[in-house]
C-alpha positions as CSV (number, residue, x, y, z in Angstrom):
1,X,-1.7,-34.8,5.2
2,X,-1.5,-31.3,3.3
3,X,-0.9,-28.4,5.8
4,X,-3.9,-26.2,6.8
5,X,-3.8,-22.2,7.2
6,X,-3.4,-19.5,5.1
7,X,0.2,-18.4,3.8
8,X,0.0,-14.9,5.4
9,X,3.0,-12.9,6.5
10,X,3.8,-12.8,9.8
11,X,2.0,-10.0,11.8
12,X,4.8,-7.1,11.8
13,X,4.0,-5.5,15.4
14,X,5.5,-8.9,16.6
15,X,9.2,-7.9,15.8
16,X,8.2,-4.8,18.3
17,X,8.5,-7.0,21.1
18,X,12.3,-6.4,22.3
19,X,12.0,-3.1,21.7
20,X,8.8,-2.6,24.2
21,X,10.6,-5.0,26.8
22,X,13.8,-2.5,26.4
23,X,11.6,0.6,26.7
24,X,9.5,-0.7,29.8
25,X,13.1,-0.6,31.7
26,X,12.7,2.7,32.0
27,X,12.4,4.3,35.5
28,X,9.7,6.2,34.3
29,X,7.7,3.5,32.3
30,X,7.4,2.6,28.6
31,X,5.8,5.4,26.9
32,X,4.2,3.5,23.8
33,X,3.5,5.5,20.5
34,X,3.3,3.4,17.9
35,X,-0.2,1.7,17.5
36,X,-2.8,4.8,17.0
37,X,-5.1,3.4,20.0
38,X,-7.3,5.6,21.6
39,X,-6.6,6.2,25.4
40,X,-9.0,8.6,25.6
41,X,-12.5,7.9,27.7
42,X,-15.3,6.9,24.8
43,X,-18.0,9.8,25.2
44,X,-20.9,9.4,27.9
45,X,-23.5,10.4,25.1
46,X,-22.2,7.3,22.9
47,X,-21.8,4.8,26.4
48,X,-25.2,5.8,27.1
49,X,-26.5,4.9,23.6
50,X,-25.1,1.6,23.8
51,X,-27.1,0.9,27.2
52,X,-30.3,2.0,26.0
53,X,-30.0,-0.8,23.3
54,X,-28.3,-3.4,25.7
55,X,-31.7,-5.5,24.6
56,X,-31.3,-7.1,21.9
57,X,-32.5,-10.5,21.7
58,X,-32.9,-10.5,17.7
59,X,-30.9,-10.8,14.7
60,X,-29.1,-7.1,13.1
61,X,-29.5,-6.8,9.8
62,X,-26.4,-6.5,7.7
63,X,-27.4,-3.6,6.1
64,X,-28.0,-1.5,9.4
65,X,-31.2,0.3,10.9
66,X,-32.6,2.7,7.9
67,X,-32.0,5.5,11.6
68,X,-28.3,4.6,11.4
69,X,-27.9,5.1,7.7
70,X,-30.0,8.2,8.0
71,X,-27.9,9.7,10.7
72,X,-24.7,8.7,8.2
73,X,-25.9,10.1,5.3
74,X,-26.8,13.6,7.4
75,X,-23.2,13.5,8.6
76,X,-21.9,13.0,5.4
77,X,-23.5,16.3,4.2
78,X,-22.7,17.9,7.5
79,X,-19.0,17.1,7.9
80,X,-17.6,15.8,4.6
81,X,-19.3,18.5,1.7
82,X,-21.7,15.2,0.5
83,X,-24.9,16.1,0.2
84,X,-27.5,13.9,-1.1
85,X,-26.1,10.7,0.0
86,X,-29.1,7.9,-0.8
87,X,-28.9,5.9,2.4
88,X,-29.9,2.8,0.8
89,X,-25.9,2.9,-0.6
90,X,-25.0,3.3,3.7
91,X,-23.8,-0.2,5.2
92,X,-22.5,-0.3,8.8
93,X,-18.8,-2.6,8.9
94,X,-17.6,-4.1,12.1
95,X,-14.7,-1.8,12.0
96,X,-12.6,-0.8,8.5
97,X,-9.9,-3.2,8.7
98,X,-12.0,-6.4,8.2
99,X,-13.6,-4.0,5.3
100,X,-10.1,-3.1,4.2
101,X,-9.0,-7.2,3.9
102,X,-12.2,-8.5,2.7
103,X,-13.2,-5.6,0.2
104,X,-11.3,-7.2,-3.0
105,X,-12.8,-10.8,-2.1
106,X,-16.3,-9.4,-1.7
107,X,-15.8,-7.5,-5.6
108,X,-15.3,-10.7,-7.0
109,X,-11.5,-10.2,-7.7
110,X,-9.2,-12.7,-8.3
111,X,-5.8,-13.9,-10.1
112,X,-5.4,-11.9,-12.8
113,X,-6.6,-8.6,-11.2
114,X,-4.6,-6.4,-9.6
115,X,-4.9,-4.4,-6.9
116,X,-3.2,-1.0,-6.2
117,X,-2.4,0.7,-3.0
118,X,-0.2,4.0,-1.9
119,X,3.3,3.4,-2.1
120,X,3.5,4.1,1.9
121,X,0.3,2.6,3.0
122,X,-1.6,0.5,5.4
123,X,-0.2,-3.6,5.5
124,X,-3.5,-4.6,5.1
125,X,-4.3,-3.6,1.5
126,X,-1.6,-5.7,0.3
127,X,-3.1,-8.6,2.8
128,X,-6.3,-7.9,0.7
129,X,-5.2,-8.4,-2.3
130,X,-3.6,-11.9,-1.6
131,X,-6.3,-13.3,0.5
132,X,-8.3,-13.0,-2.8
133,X,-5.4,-14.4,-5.0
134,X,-5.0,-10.8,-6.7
135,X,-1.8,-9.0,-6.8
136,X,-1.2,-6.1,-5.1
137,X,1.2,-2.9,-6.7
138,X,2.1,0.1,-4.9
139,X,2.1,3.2,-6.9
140,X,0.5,6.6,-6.0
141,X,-0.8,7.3,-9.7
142,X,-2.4,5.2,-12.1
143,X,0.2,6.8,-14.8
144,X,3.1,5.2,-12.9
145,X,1.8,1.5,-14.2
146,X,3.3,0.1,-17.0
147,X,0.1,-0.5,-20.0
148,X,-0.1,-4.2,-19.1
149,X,-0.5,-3.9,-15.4
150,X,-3.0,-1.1,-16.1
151,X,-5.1,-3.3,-18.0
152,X,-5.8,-5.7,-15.2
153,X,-6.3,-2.8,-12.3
154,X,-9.8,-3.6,-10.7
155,X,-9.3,-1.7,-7.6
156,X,-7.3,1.4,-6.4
157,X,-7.0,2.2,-2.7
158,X,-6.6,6.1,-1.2
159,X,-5.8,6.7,1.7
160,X,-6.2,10.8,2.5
161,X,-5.1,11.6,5.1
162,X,-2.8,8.7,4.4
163,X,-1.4,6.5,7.6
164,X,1.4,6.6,8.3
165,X,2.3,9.5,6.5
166,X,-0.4,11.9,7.4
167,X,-0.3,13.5,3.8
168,X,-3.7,14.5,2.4
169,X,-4.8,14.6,-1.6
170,X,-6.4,17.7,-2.8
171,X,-9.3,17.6,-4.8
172,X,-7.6,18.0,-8.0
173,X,-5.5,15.0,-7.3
174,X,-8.7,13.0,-5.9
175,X,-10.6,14.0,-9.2
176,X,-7.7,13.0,-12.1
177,X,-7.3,9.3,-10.0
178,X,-11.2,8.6,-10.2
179,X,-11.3,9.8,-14.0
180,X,-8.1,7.4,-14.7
181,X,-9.6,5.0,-12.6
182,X,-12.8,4.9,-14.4
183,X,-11.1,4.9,-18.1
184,X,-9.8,1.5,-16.4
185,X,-12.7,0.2,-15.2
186,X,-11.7,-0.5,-11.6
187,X,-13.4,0.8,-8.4
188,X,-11.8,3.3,-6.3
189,X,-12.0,2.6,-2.7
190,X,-11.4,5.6,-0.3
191,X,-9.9,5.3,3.0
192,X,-10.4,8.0,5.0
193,X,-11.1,7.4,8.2
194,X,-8.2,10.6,9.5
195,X,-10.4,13.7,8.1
196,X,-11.9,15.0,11.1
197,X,-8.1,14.8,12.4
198,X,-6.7,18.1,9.5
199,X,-3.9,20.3,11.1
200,X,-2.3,23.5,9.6
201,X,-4.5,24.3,6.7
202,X,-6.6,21.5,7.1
203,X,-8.0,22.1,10.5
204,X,-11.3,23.5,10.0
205,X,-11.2,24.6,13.3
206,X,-8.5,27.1,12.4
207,X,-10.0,28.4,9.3
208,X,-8.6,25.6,7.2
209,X,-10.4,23.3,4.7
210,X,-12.5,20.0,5.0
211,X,-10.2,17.2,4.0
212,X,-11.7,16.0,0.8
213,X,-13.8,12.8,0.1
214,X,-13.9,11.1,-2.8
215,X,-17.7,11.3,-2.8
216,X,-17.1,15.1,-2.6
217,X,-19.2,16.7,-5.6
218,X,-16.1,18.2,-7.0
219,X,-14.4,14.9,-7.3
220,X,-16.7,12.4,-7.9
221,X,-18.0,14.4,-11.0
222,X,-22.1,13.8,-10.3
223,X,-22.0,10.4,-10.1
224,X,-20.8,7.9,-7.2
225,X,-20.4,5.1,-9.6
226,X,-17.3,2.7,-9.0
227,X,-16.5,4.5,-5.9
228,X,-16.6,3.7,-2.2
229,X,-15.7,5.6,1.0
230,X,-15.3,3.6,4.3
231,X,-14.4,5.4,7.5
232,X,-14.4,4.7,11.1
233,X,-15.1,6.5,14.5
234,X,-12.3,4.4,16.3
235,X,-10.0,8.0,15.7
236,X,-12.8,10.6,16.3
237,X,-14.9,9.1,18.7
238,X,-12.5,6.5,20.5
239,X,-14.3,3.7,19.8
240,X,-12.3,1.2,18.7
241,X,-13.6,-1.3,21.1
242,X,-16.4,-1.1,19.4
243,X,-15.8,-2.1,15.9
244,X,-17.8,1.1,14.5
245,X,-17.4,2.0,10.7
246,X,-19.2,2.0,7.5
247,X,-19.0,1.8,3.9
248,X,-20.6,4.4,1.3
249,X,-20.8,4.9,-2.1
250,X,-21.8,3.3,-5.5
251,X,-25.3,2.5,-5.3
252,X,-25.1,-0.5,-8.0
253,X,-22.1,-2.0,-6.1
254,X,-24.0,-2.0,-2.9
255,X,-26.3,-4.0,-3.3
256,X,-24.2,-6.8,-4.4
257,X,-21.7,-6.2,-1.2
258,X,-24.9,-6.5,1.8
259,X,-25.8,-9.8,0.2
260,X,-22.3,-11.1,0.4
261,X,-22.3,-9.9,4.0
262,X,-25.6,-11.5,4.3
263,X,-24.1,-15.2,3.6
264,X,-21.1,-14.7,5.5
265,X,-22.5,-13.1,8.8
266,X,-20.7,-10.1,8.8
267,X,-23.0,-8.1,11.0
268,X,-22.7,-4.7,13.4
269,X,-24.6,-5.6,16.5
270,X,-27.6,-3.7,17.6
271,X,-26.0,-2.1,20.6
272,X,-22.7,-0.4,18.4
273,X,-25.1,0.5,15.7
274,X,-27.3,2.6,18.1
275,X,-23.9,4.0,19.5
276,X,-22.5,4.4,16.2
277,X,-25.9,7.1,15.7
278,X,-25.4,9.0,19.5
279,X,-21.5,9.1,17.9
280,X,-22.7,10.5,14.1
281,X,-25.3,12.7,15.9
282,X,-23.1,15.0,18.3
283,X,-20.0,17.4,16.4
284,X,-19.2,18.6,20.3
285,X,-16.9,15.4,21.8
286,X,-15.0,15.2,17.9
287,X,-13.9,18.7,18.2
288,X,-12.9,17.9,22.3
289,X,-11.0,15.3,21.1
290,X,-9.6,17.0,18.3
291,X,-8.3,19.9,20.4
292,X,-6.8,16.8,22.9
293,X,-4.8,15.6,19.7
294,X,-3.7,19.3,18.6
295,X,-2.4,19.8,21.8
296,X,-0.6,17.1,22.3
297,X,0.7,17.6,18.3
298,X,1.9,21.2,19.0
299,X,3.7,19.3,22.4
300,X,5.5,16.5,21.1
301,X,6.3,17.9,17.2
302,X,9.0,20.2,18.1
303,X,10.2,17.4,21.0
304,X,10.9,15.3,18.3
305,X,12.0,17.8,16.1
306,X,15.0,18.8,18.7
307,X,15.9,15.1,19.1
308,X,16.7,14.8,15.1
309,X,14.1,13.6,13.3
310,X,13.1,15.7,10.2
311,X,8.8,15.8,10.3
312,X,7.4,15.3,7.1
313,X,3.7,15.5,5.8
314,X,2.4,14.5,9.0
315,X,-0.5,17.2,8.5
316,X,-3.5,15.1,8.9
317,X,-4.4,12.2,11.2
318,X,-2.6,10.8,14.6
319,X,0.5,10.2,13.3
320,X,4.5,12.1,12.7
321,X,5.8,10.8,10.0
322,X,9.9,11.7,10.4
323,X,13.0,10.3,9.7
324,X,16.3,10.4,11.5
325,X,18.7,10.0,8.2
326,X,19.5,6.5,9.9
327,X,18.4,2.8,9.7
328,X,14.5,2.3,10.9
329,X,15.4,0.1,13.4
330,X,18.2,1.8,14.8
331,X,15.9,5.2,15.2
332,X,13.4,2.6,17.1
333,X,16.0,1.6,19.1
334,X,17.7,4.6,20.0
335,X,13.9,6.0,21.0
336,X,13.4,2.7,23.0
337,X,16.6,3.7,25.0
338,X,14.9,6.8,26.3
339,X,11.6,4.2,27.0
340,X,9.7,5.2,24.1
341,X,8.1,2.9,22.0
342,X,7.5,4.3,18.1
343,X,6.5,2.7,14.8
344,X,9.0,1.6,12.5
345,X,8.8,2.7,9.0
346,X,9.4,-0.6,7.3
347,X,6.1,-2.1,8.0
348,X,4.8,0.6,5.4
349,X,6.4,-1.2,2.4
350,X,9.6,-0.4,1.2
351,X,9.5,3.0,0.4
352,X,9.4,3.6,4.3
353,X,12.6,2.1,4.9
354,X,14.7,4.9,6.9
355,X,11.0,6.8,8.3
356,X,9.5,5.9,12.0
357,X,5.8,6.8,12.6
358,X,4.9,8.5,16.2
359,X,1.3,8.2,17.6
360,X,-0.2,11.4,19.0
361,X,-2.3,8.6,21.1
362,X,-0.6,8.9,24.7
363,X,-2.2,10.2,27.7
364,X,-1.2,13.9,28.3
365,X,0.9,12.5,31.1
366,X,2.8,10.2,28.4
367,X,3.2,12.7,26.1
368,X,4.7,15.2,28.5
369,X,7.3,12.1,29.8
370,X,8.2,11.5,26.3
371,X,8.7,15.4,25.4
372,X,10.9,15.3,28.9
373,X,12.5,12.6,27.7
374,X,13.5,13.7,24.5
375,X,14.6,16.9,25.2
């Protein structure tokens, strides 16, 4: 009998296991910063949402309530500089990782396209790729390609503000990757489900600037064609037990991308999608949980900083991205000595070899062990 089962990789967190049994020997308790998990309590306004629409003996619909779409395109003018956003071209996703994996399958693409991600990026856009027998490349610009791997591009992932590095891409750099992008005829598929979380001069809060979309006016050049954006409010509104994100963009690829969903039942329920609108509706809890994050960021950045490892980008999103000069695993282990558990740099391809990645998502009581810790 042939064997069964897709020919994956192996799940990388699972090589985190002796590390998180070494750090739970601490006296103190494991203090565990390396998935970006929200500890956080989800918002009462969102909780109660999701209780008002508790009935719900019918069927969703795939392409979400026209109020949910509505209340996605006002954000989108409201908090990411779109305006104008046709909510027809709005479809809920039950979360962005499932949209991350499934996105190149759902364009159609196949074995002799290939897909391209950021050279530090995300596992699952490479998983993407293969599940629909294209080939993922990791390069940060088209003009990195060689002319015959250019020619069989069909879509180009961005990730600003990137995980795990936390870098961001101006809108200069956003605009030349959509115009090389289109000369190609691939879709460009933005991931950016970090830009509420800007620091420094990104922090709107501060007097910085909004994180750039690529549906931005001033990158998308008047027209949204062979673009997409997906985001999620597992980071800004801690619901990541709720599945809650959505896909935007193109208006001609849309179309094709609900029916697909259609056939496959991949549906929001009811409930999330009225929480996801309570969520989209109310700026105050983002910016209570953005000044949470900051001020566990201006805690634990110069902790780490002290203990040796050299910060860099790091200024968006939940993440430091740092280096000790040293093997990846042997920063994660020295780290899991003090009962700390941190991301290892090597499950970002191999251009993070030598980097760890620290989560910002610990309780304050968590962060101030690990900064004791450290220091």
């Amino acid at each position: 009998m042939s064997s069964f089962g897709l020919q994956l990789p192996e799940y990388p967190w699972d090589a985190m296991a002796p590390y998180a049994r070494k750090a739970a020997e601490h006296p103190g308790g494991a203090v565990n910063l390396s998935i970006g998990t929200p500890v956080d309590p989800t918002p009462a306004v969102i909780r109660e949402a999701l209780a008002a629409a508790a009935d719900a003996p019918g069927y969703p619909t795939t392409h979400g309530t026209v109020e949910l779409r509505e209340a996605i395109a006002d954000w989108f003018a409201r908090r990411r500089n779109v305006p104008g956003m046709d909510p027809a071209a709005i479809m809920p996703t039950v979360g962005s990782k499932e949209l991350v994996a499934w996105l190149p399958t759902l364009l159609g693409l196949g074995e002799s396209d290939v897909v391209v991600r950021p050279v530090v990026a995300y596992p699952t856009y490479d998983i993407g790729a293969i599940l629909a027998g294209a080939t993922p490349v990791a390069a940060d610009s088209l003009a990195d390609l060689d002319a015959q791997t250019r020619n069989r591009v069909k879509l180009v992932w961005v990730n600003s503000p990137g995980n795990p590095t936390g870098i961001v891409r101006g809108q200069d750099e956003l605009r030349a990757l959509v115009e090389d992008a289109r000369a190609l005829g691939a879709v460009v598929a933005s991931d950016e489900c970090y830009a509420e979380l800007g620091w420094g001069g990104w922090d709107t809060a501060r007097g910085g600037q909004i994180v750039p979309s690529v549906l931005d006016p001033a990158v998308a050049q008047g027209s949204h064609q062979g673009l997409l954006c997906t985001y999620s409010l597992s980071k800004q509104s801690n619901l990541a037990g709720y599945r809650a994100a959505f896909l935007a963009g193109d208006p001609e690829l849309m179309p094709n991308l609900i029916n697909s969903r259609k056939h496959a039942g991949m549906i929001v329920p009811f409930p999330v999608q009225a929480a996801m609108r309570a969520a989209l509706q109310d700026d105050a809890h983002v910016q209570e949980q953005k000044n949470l994050y900051r001020a566990r960021r201006e805690r634990l950045l110069p902790a780490l900083q002290k203990f040796g490892l050299e910060i860099q980008h790091s200024e968006a999103g939940l993440y430091l991205w740092g280096t000790a000069g040293e093997d990846t695993w042997t920063t994660v282990g020295r780290f899991a000595e003090l009962g700390i558990v941190i991301g290892p740099g090597v499950f970002y391809g191999e251009a993070g070899k030598g980097y760890v990645r620290v989560a910002l998502t610990g309780s304050d009581e968590r962060i101030d062990a690990a900064v004791e810790r450290l220091s």
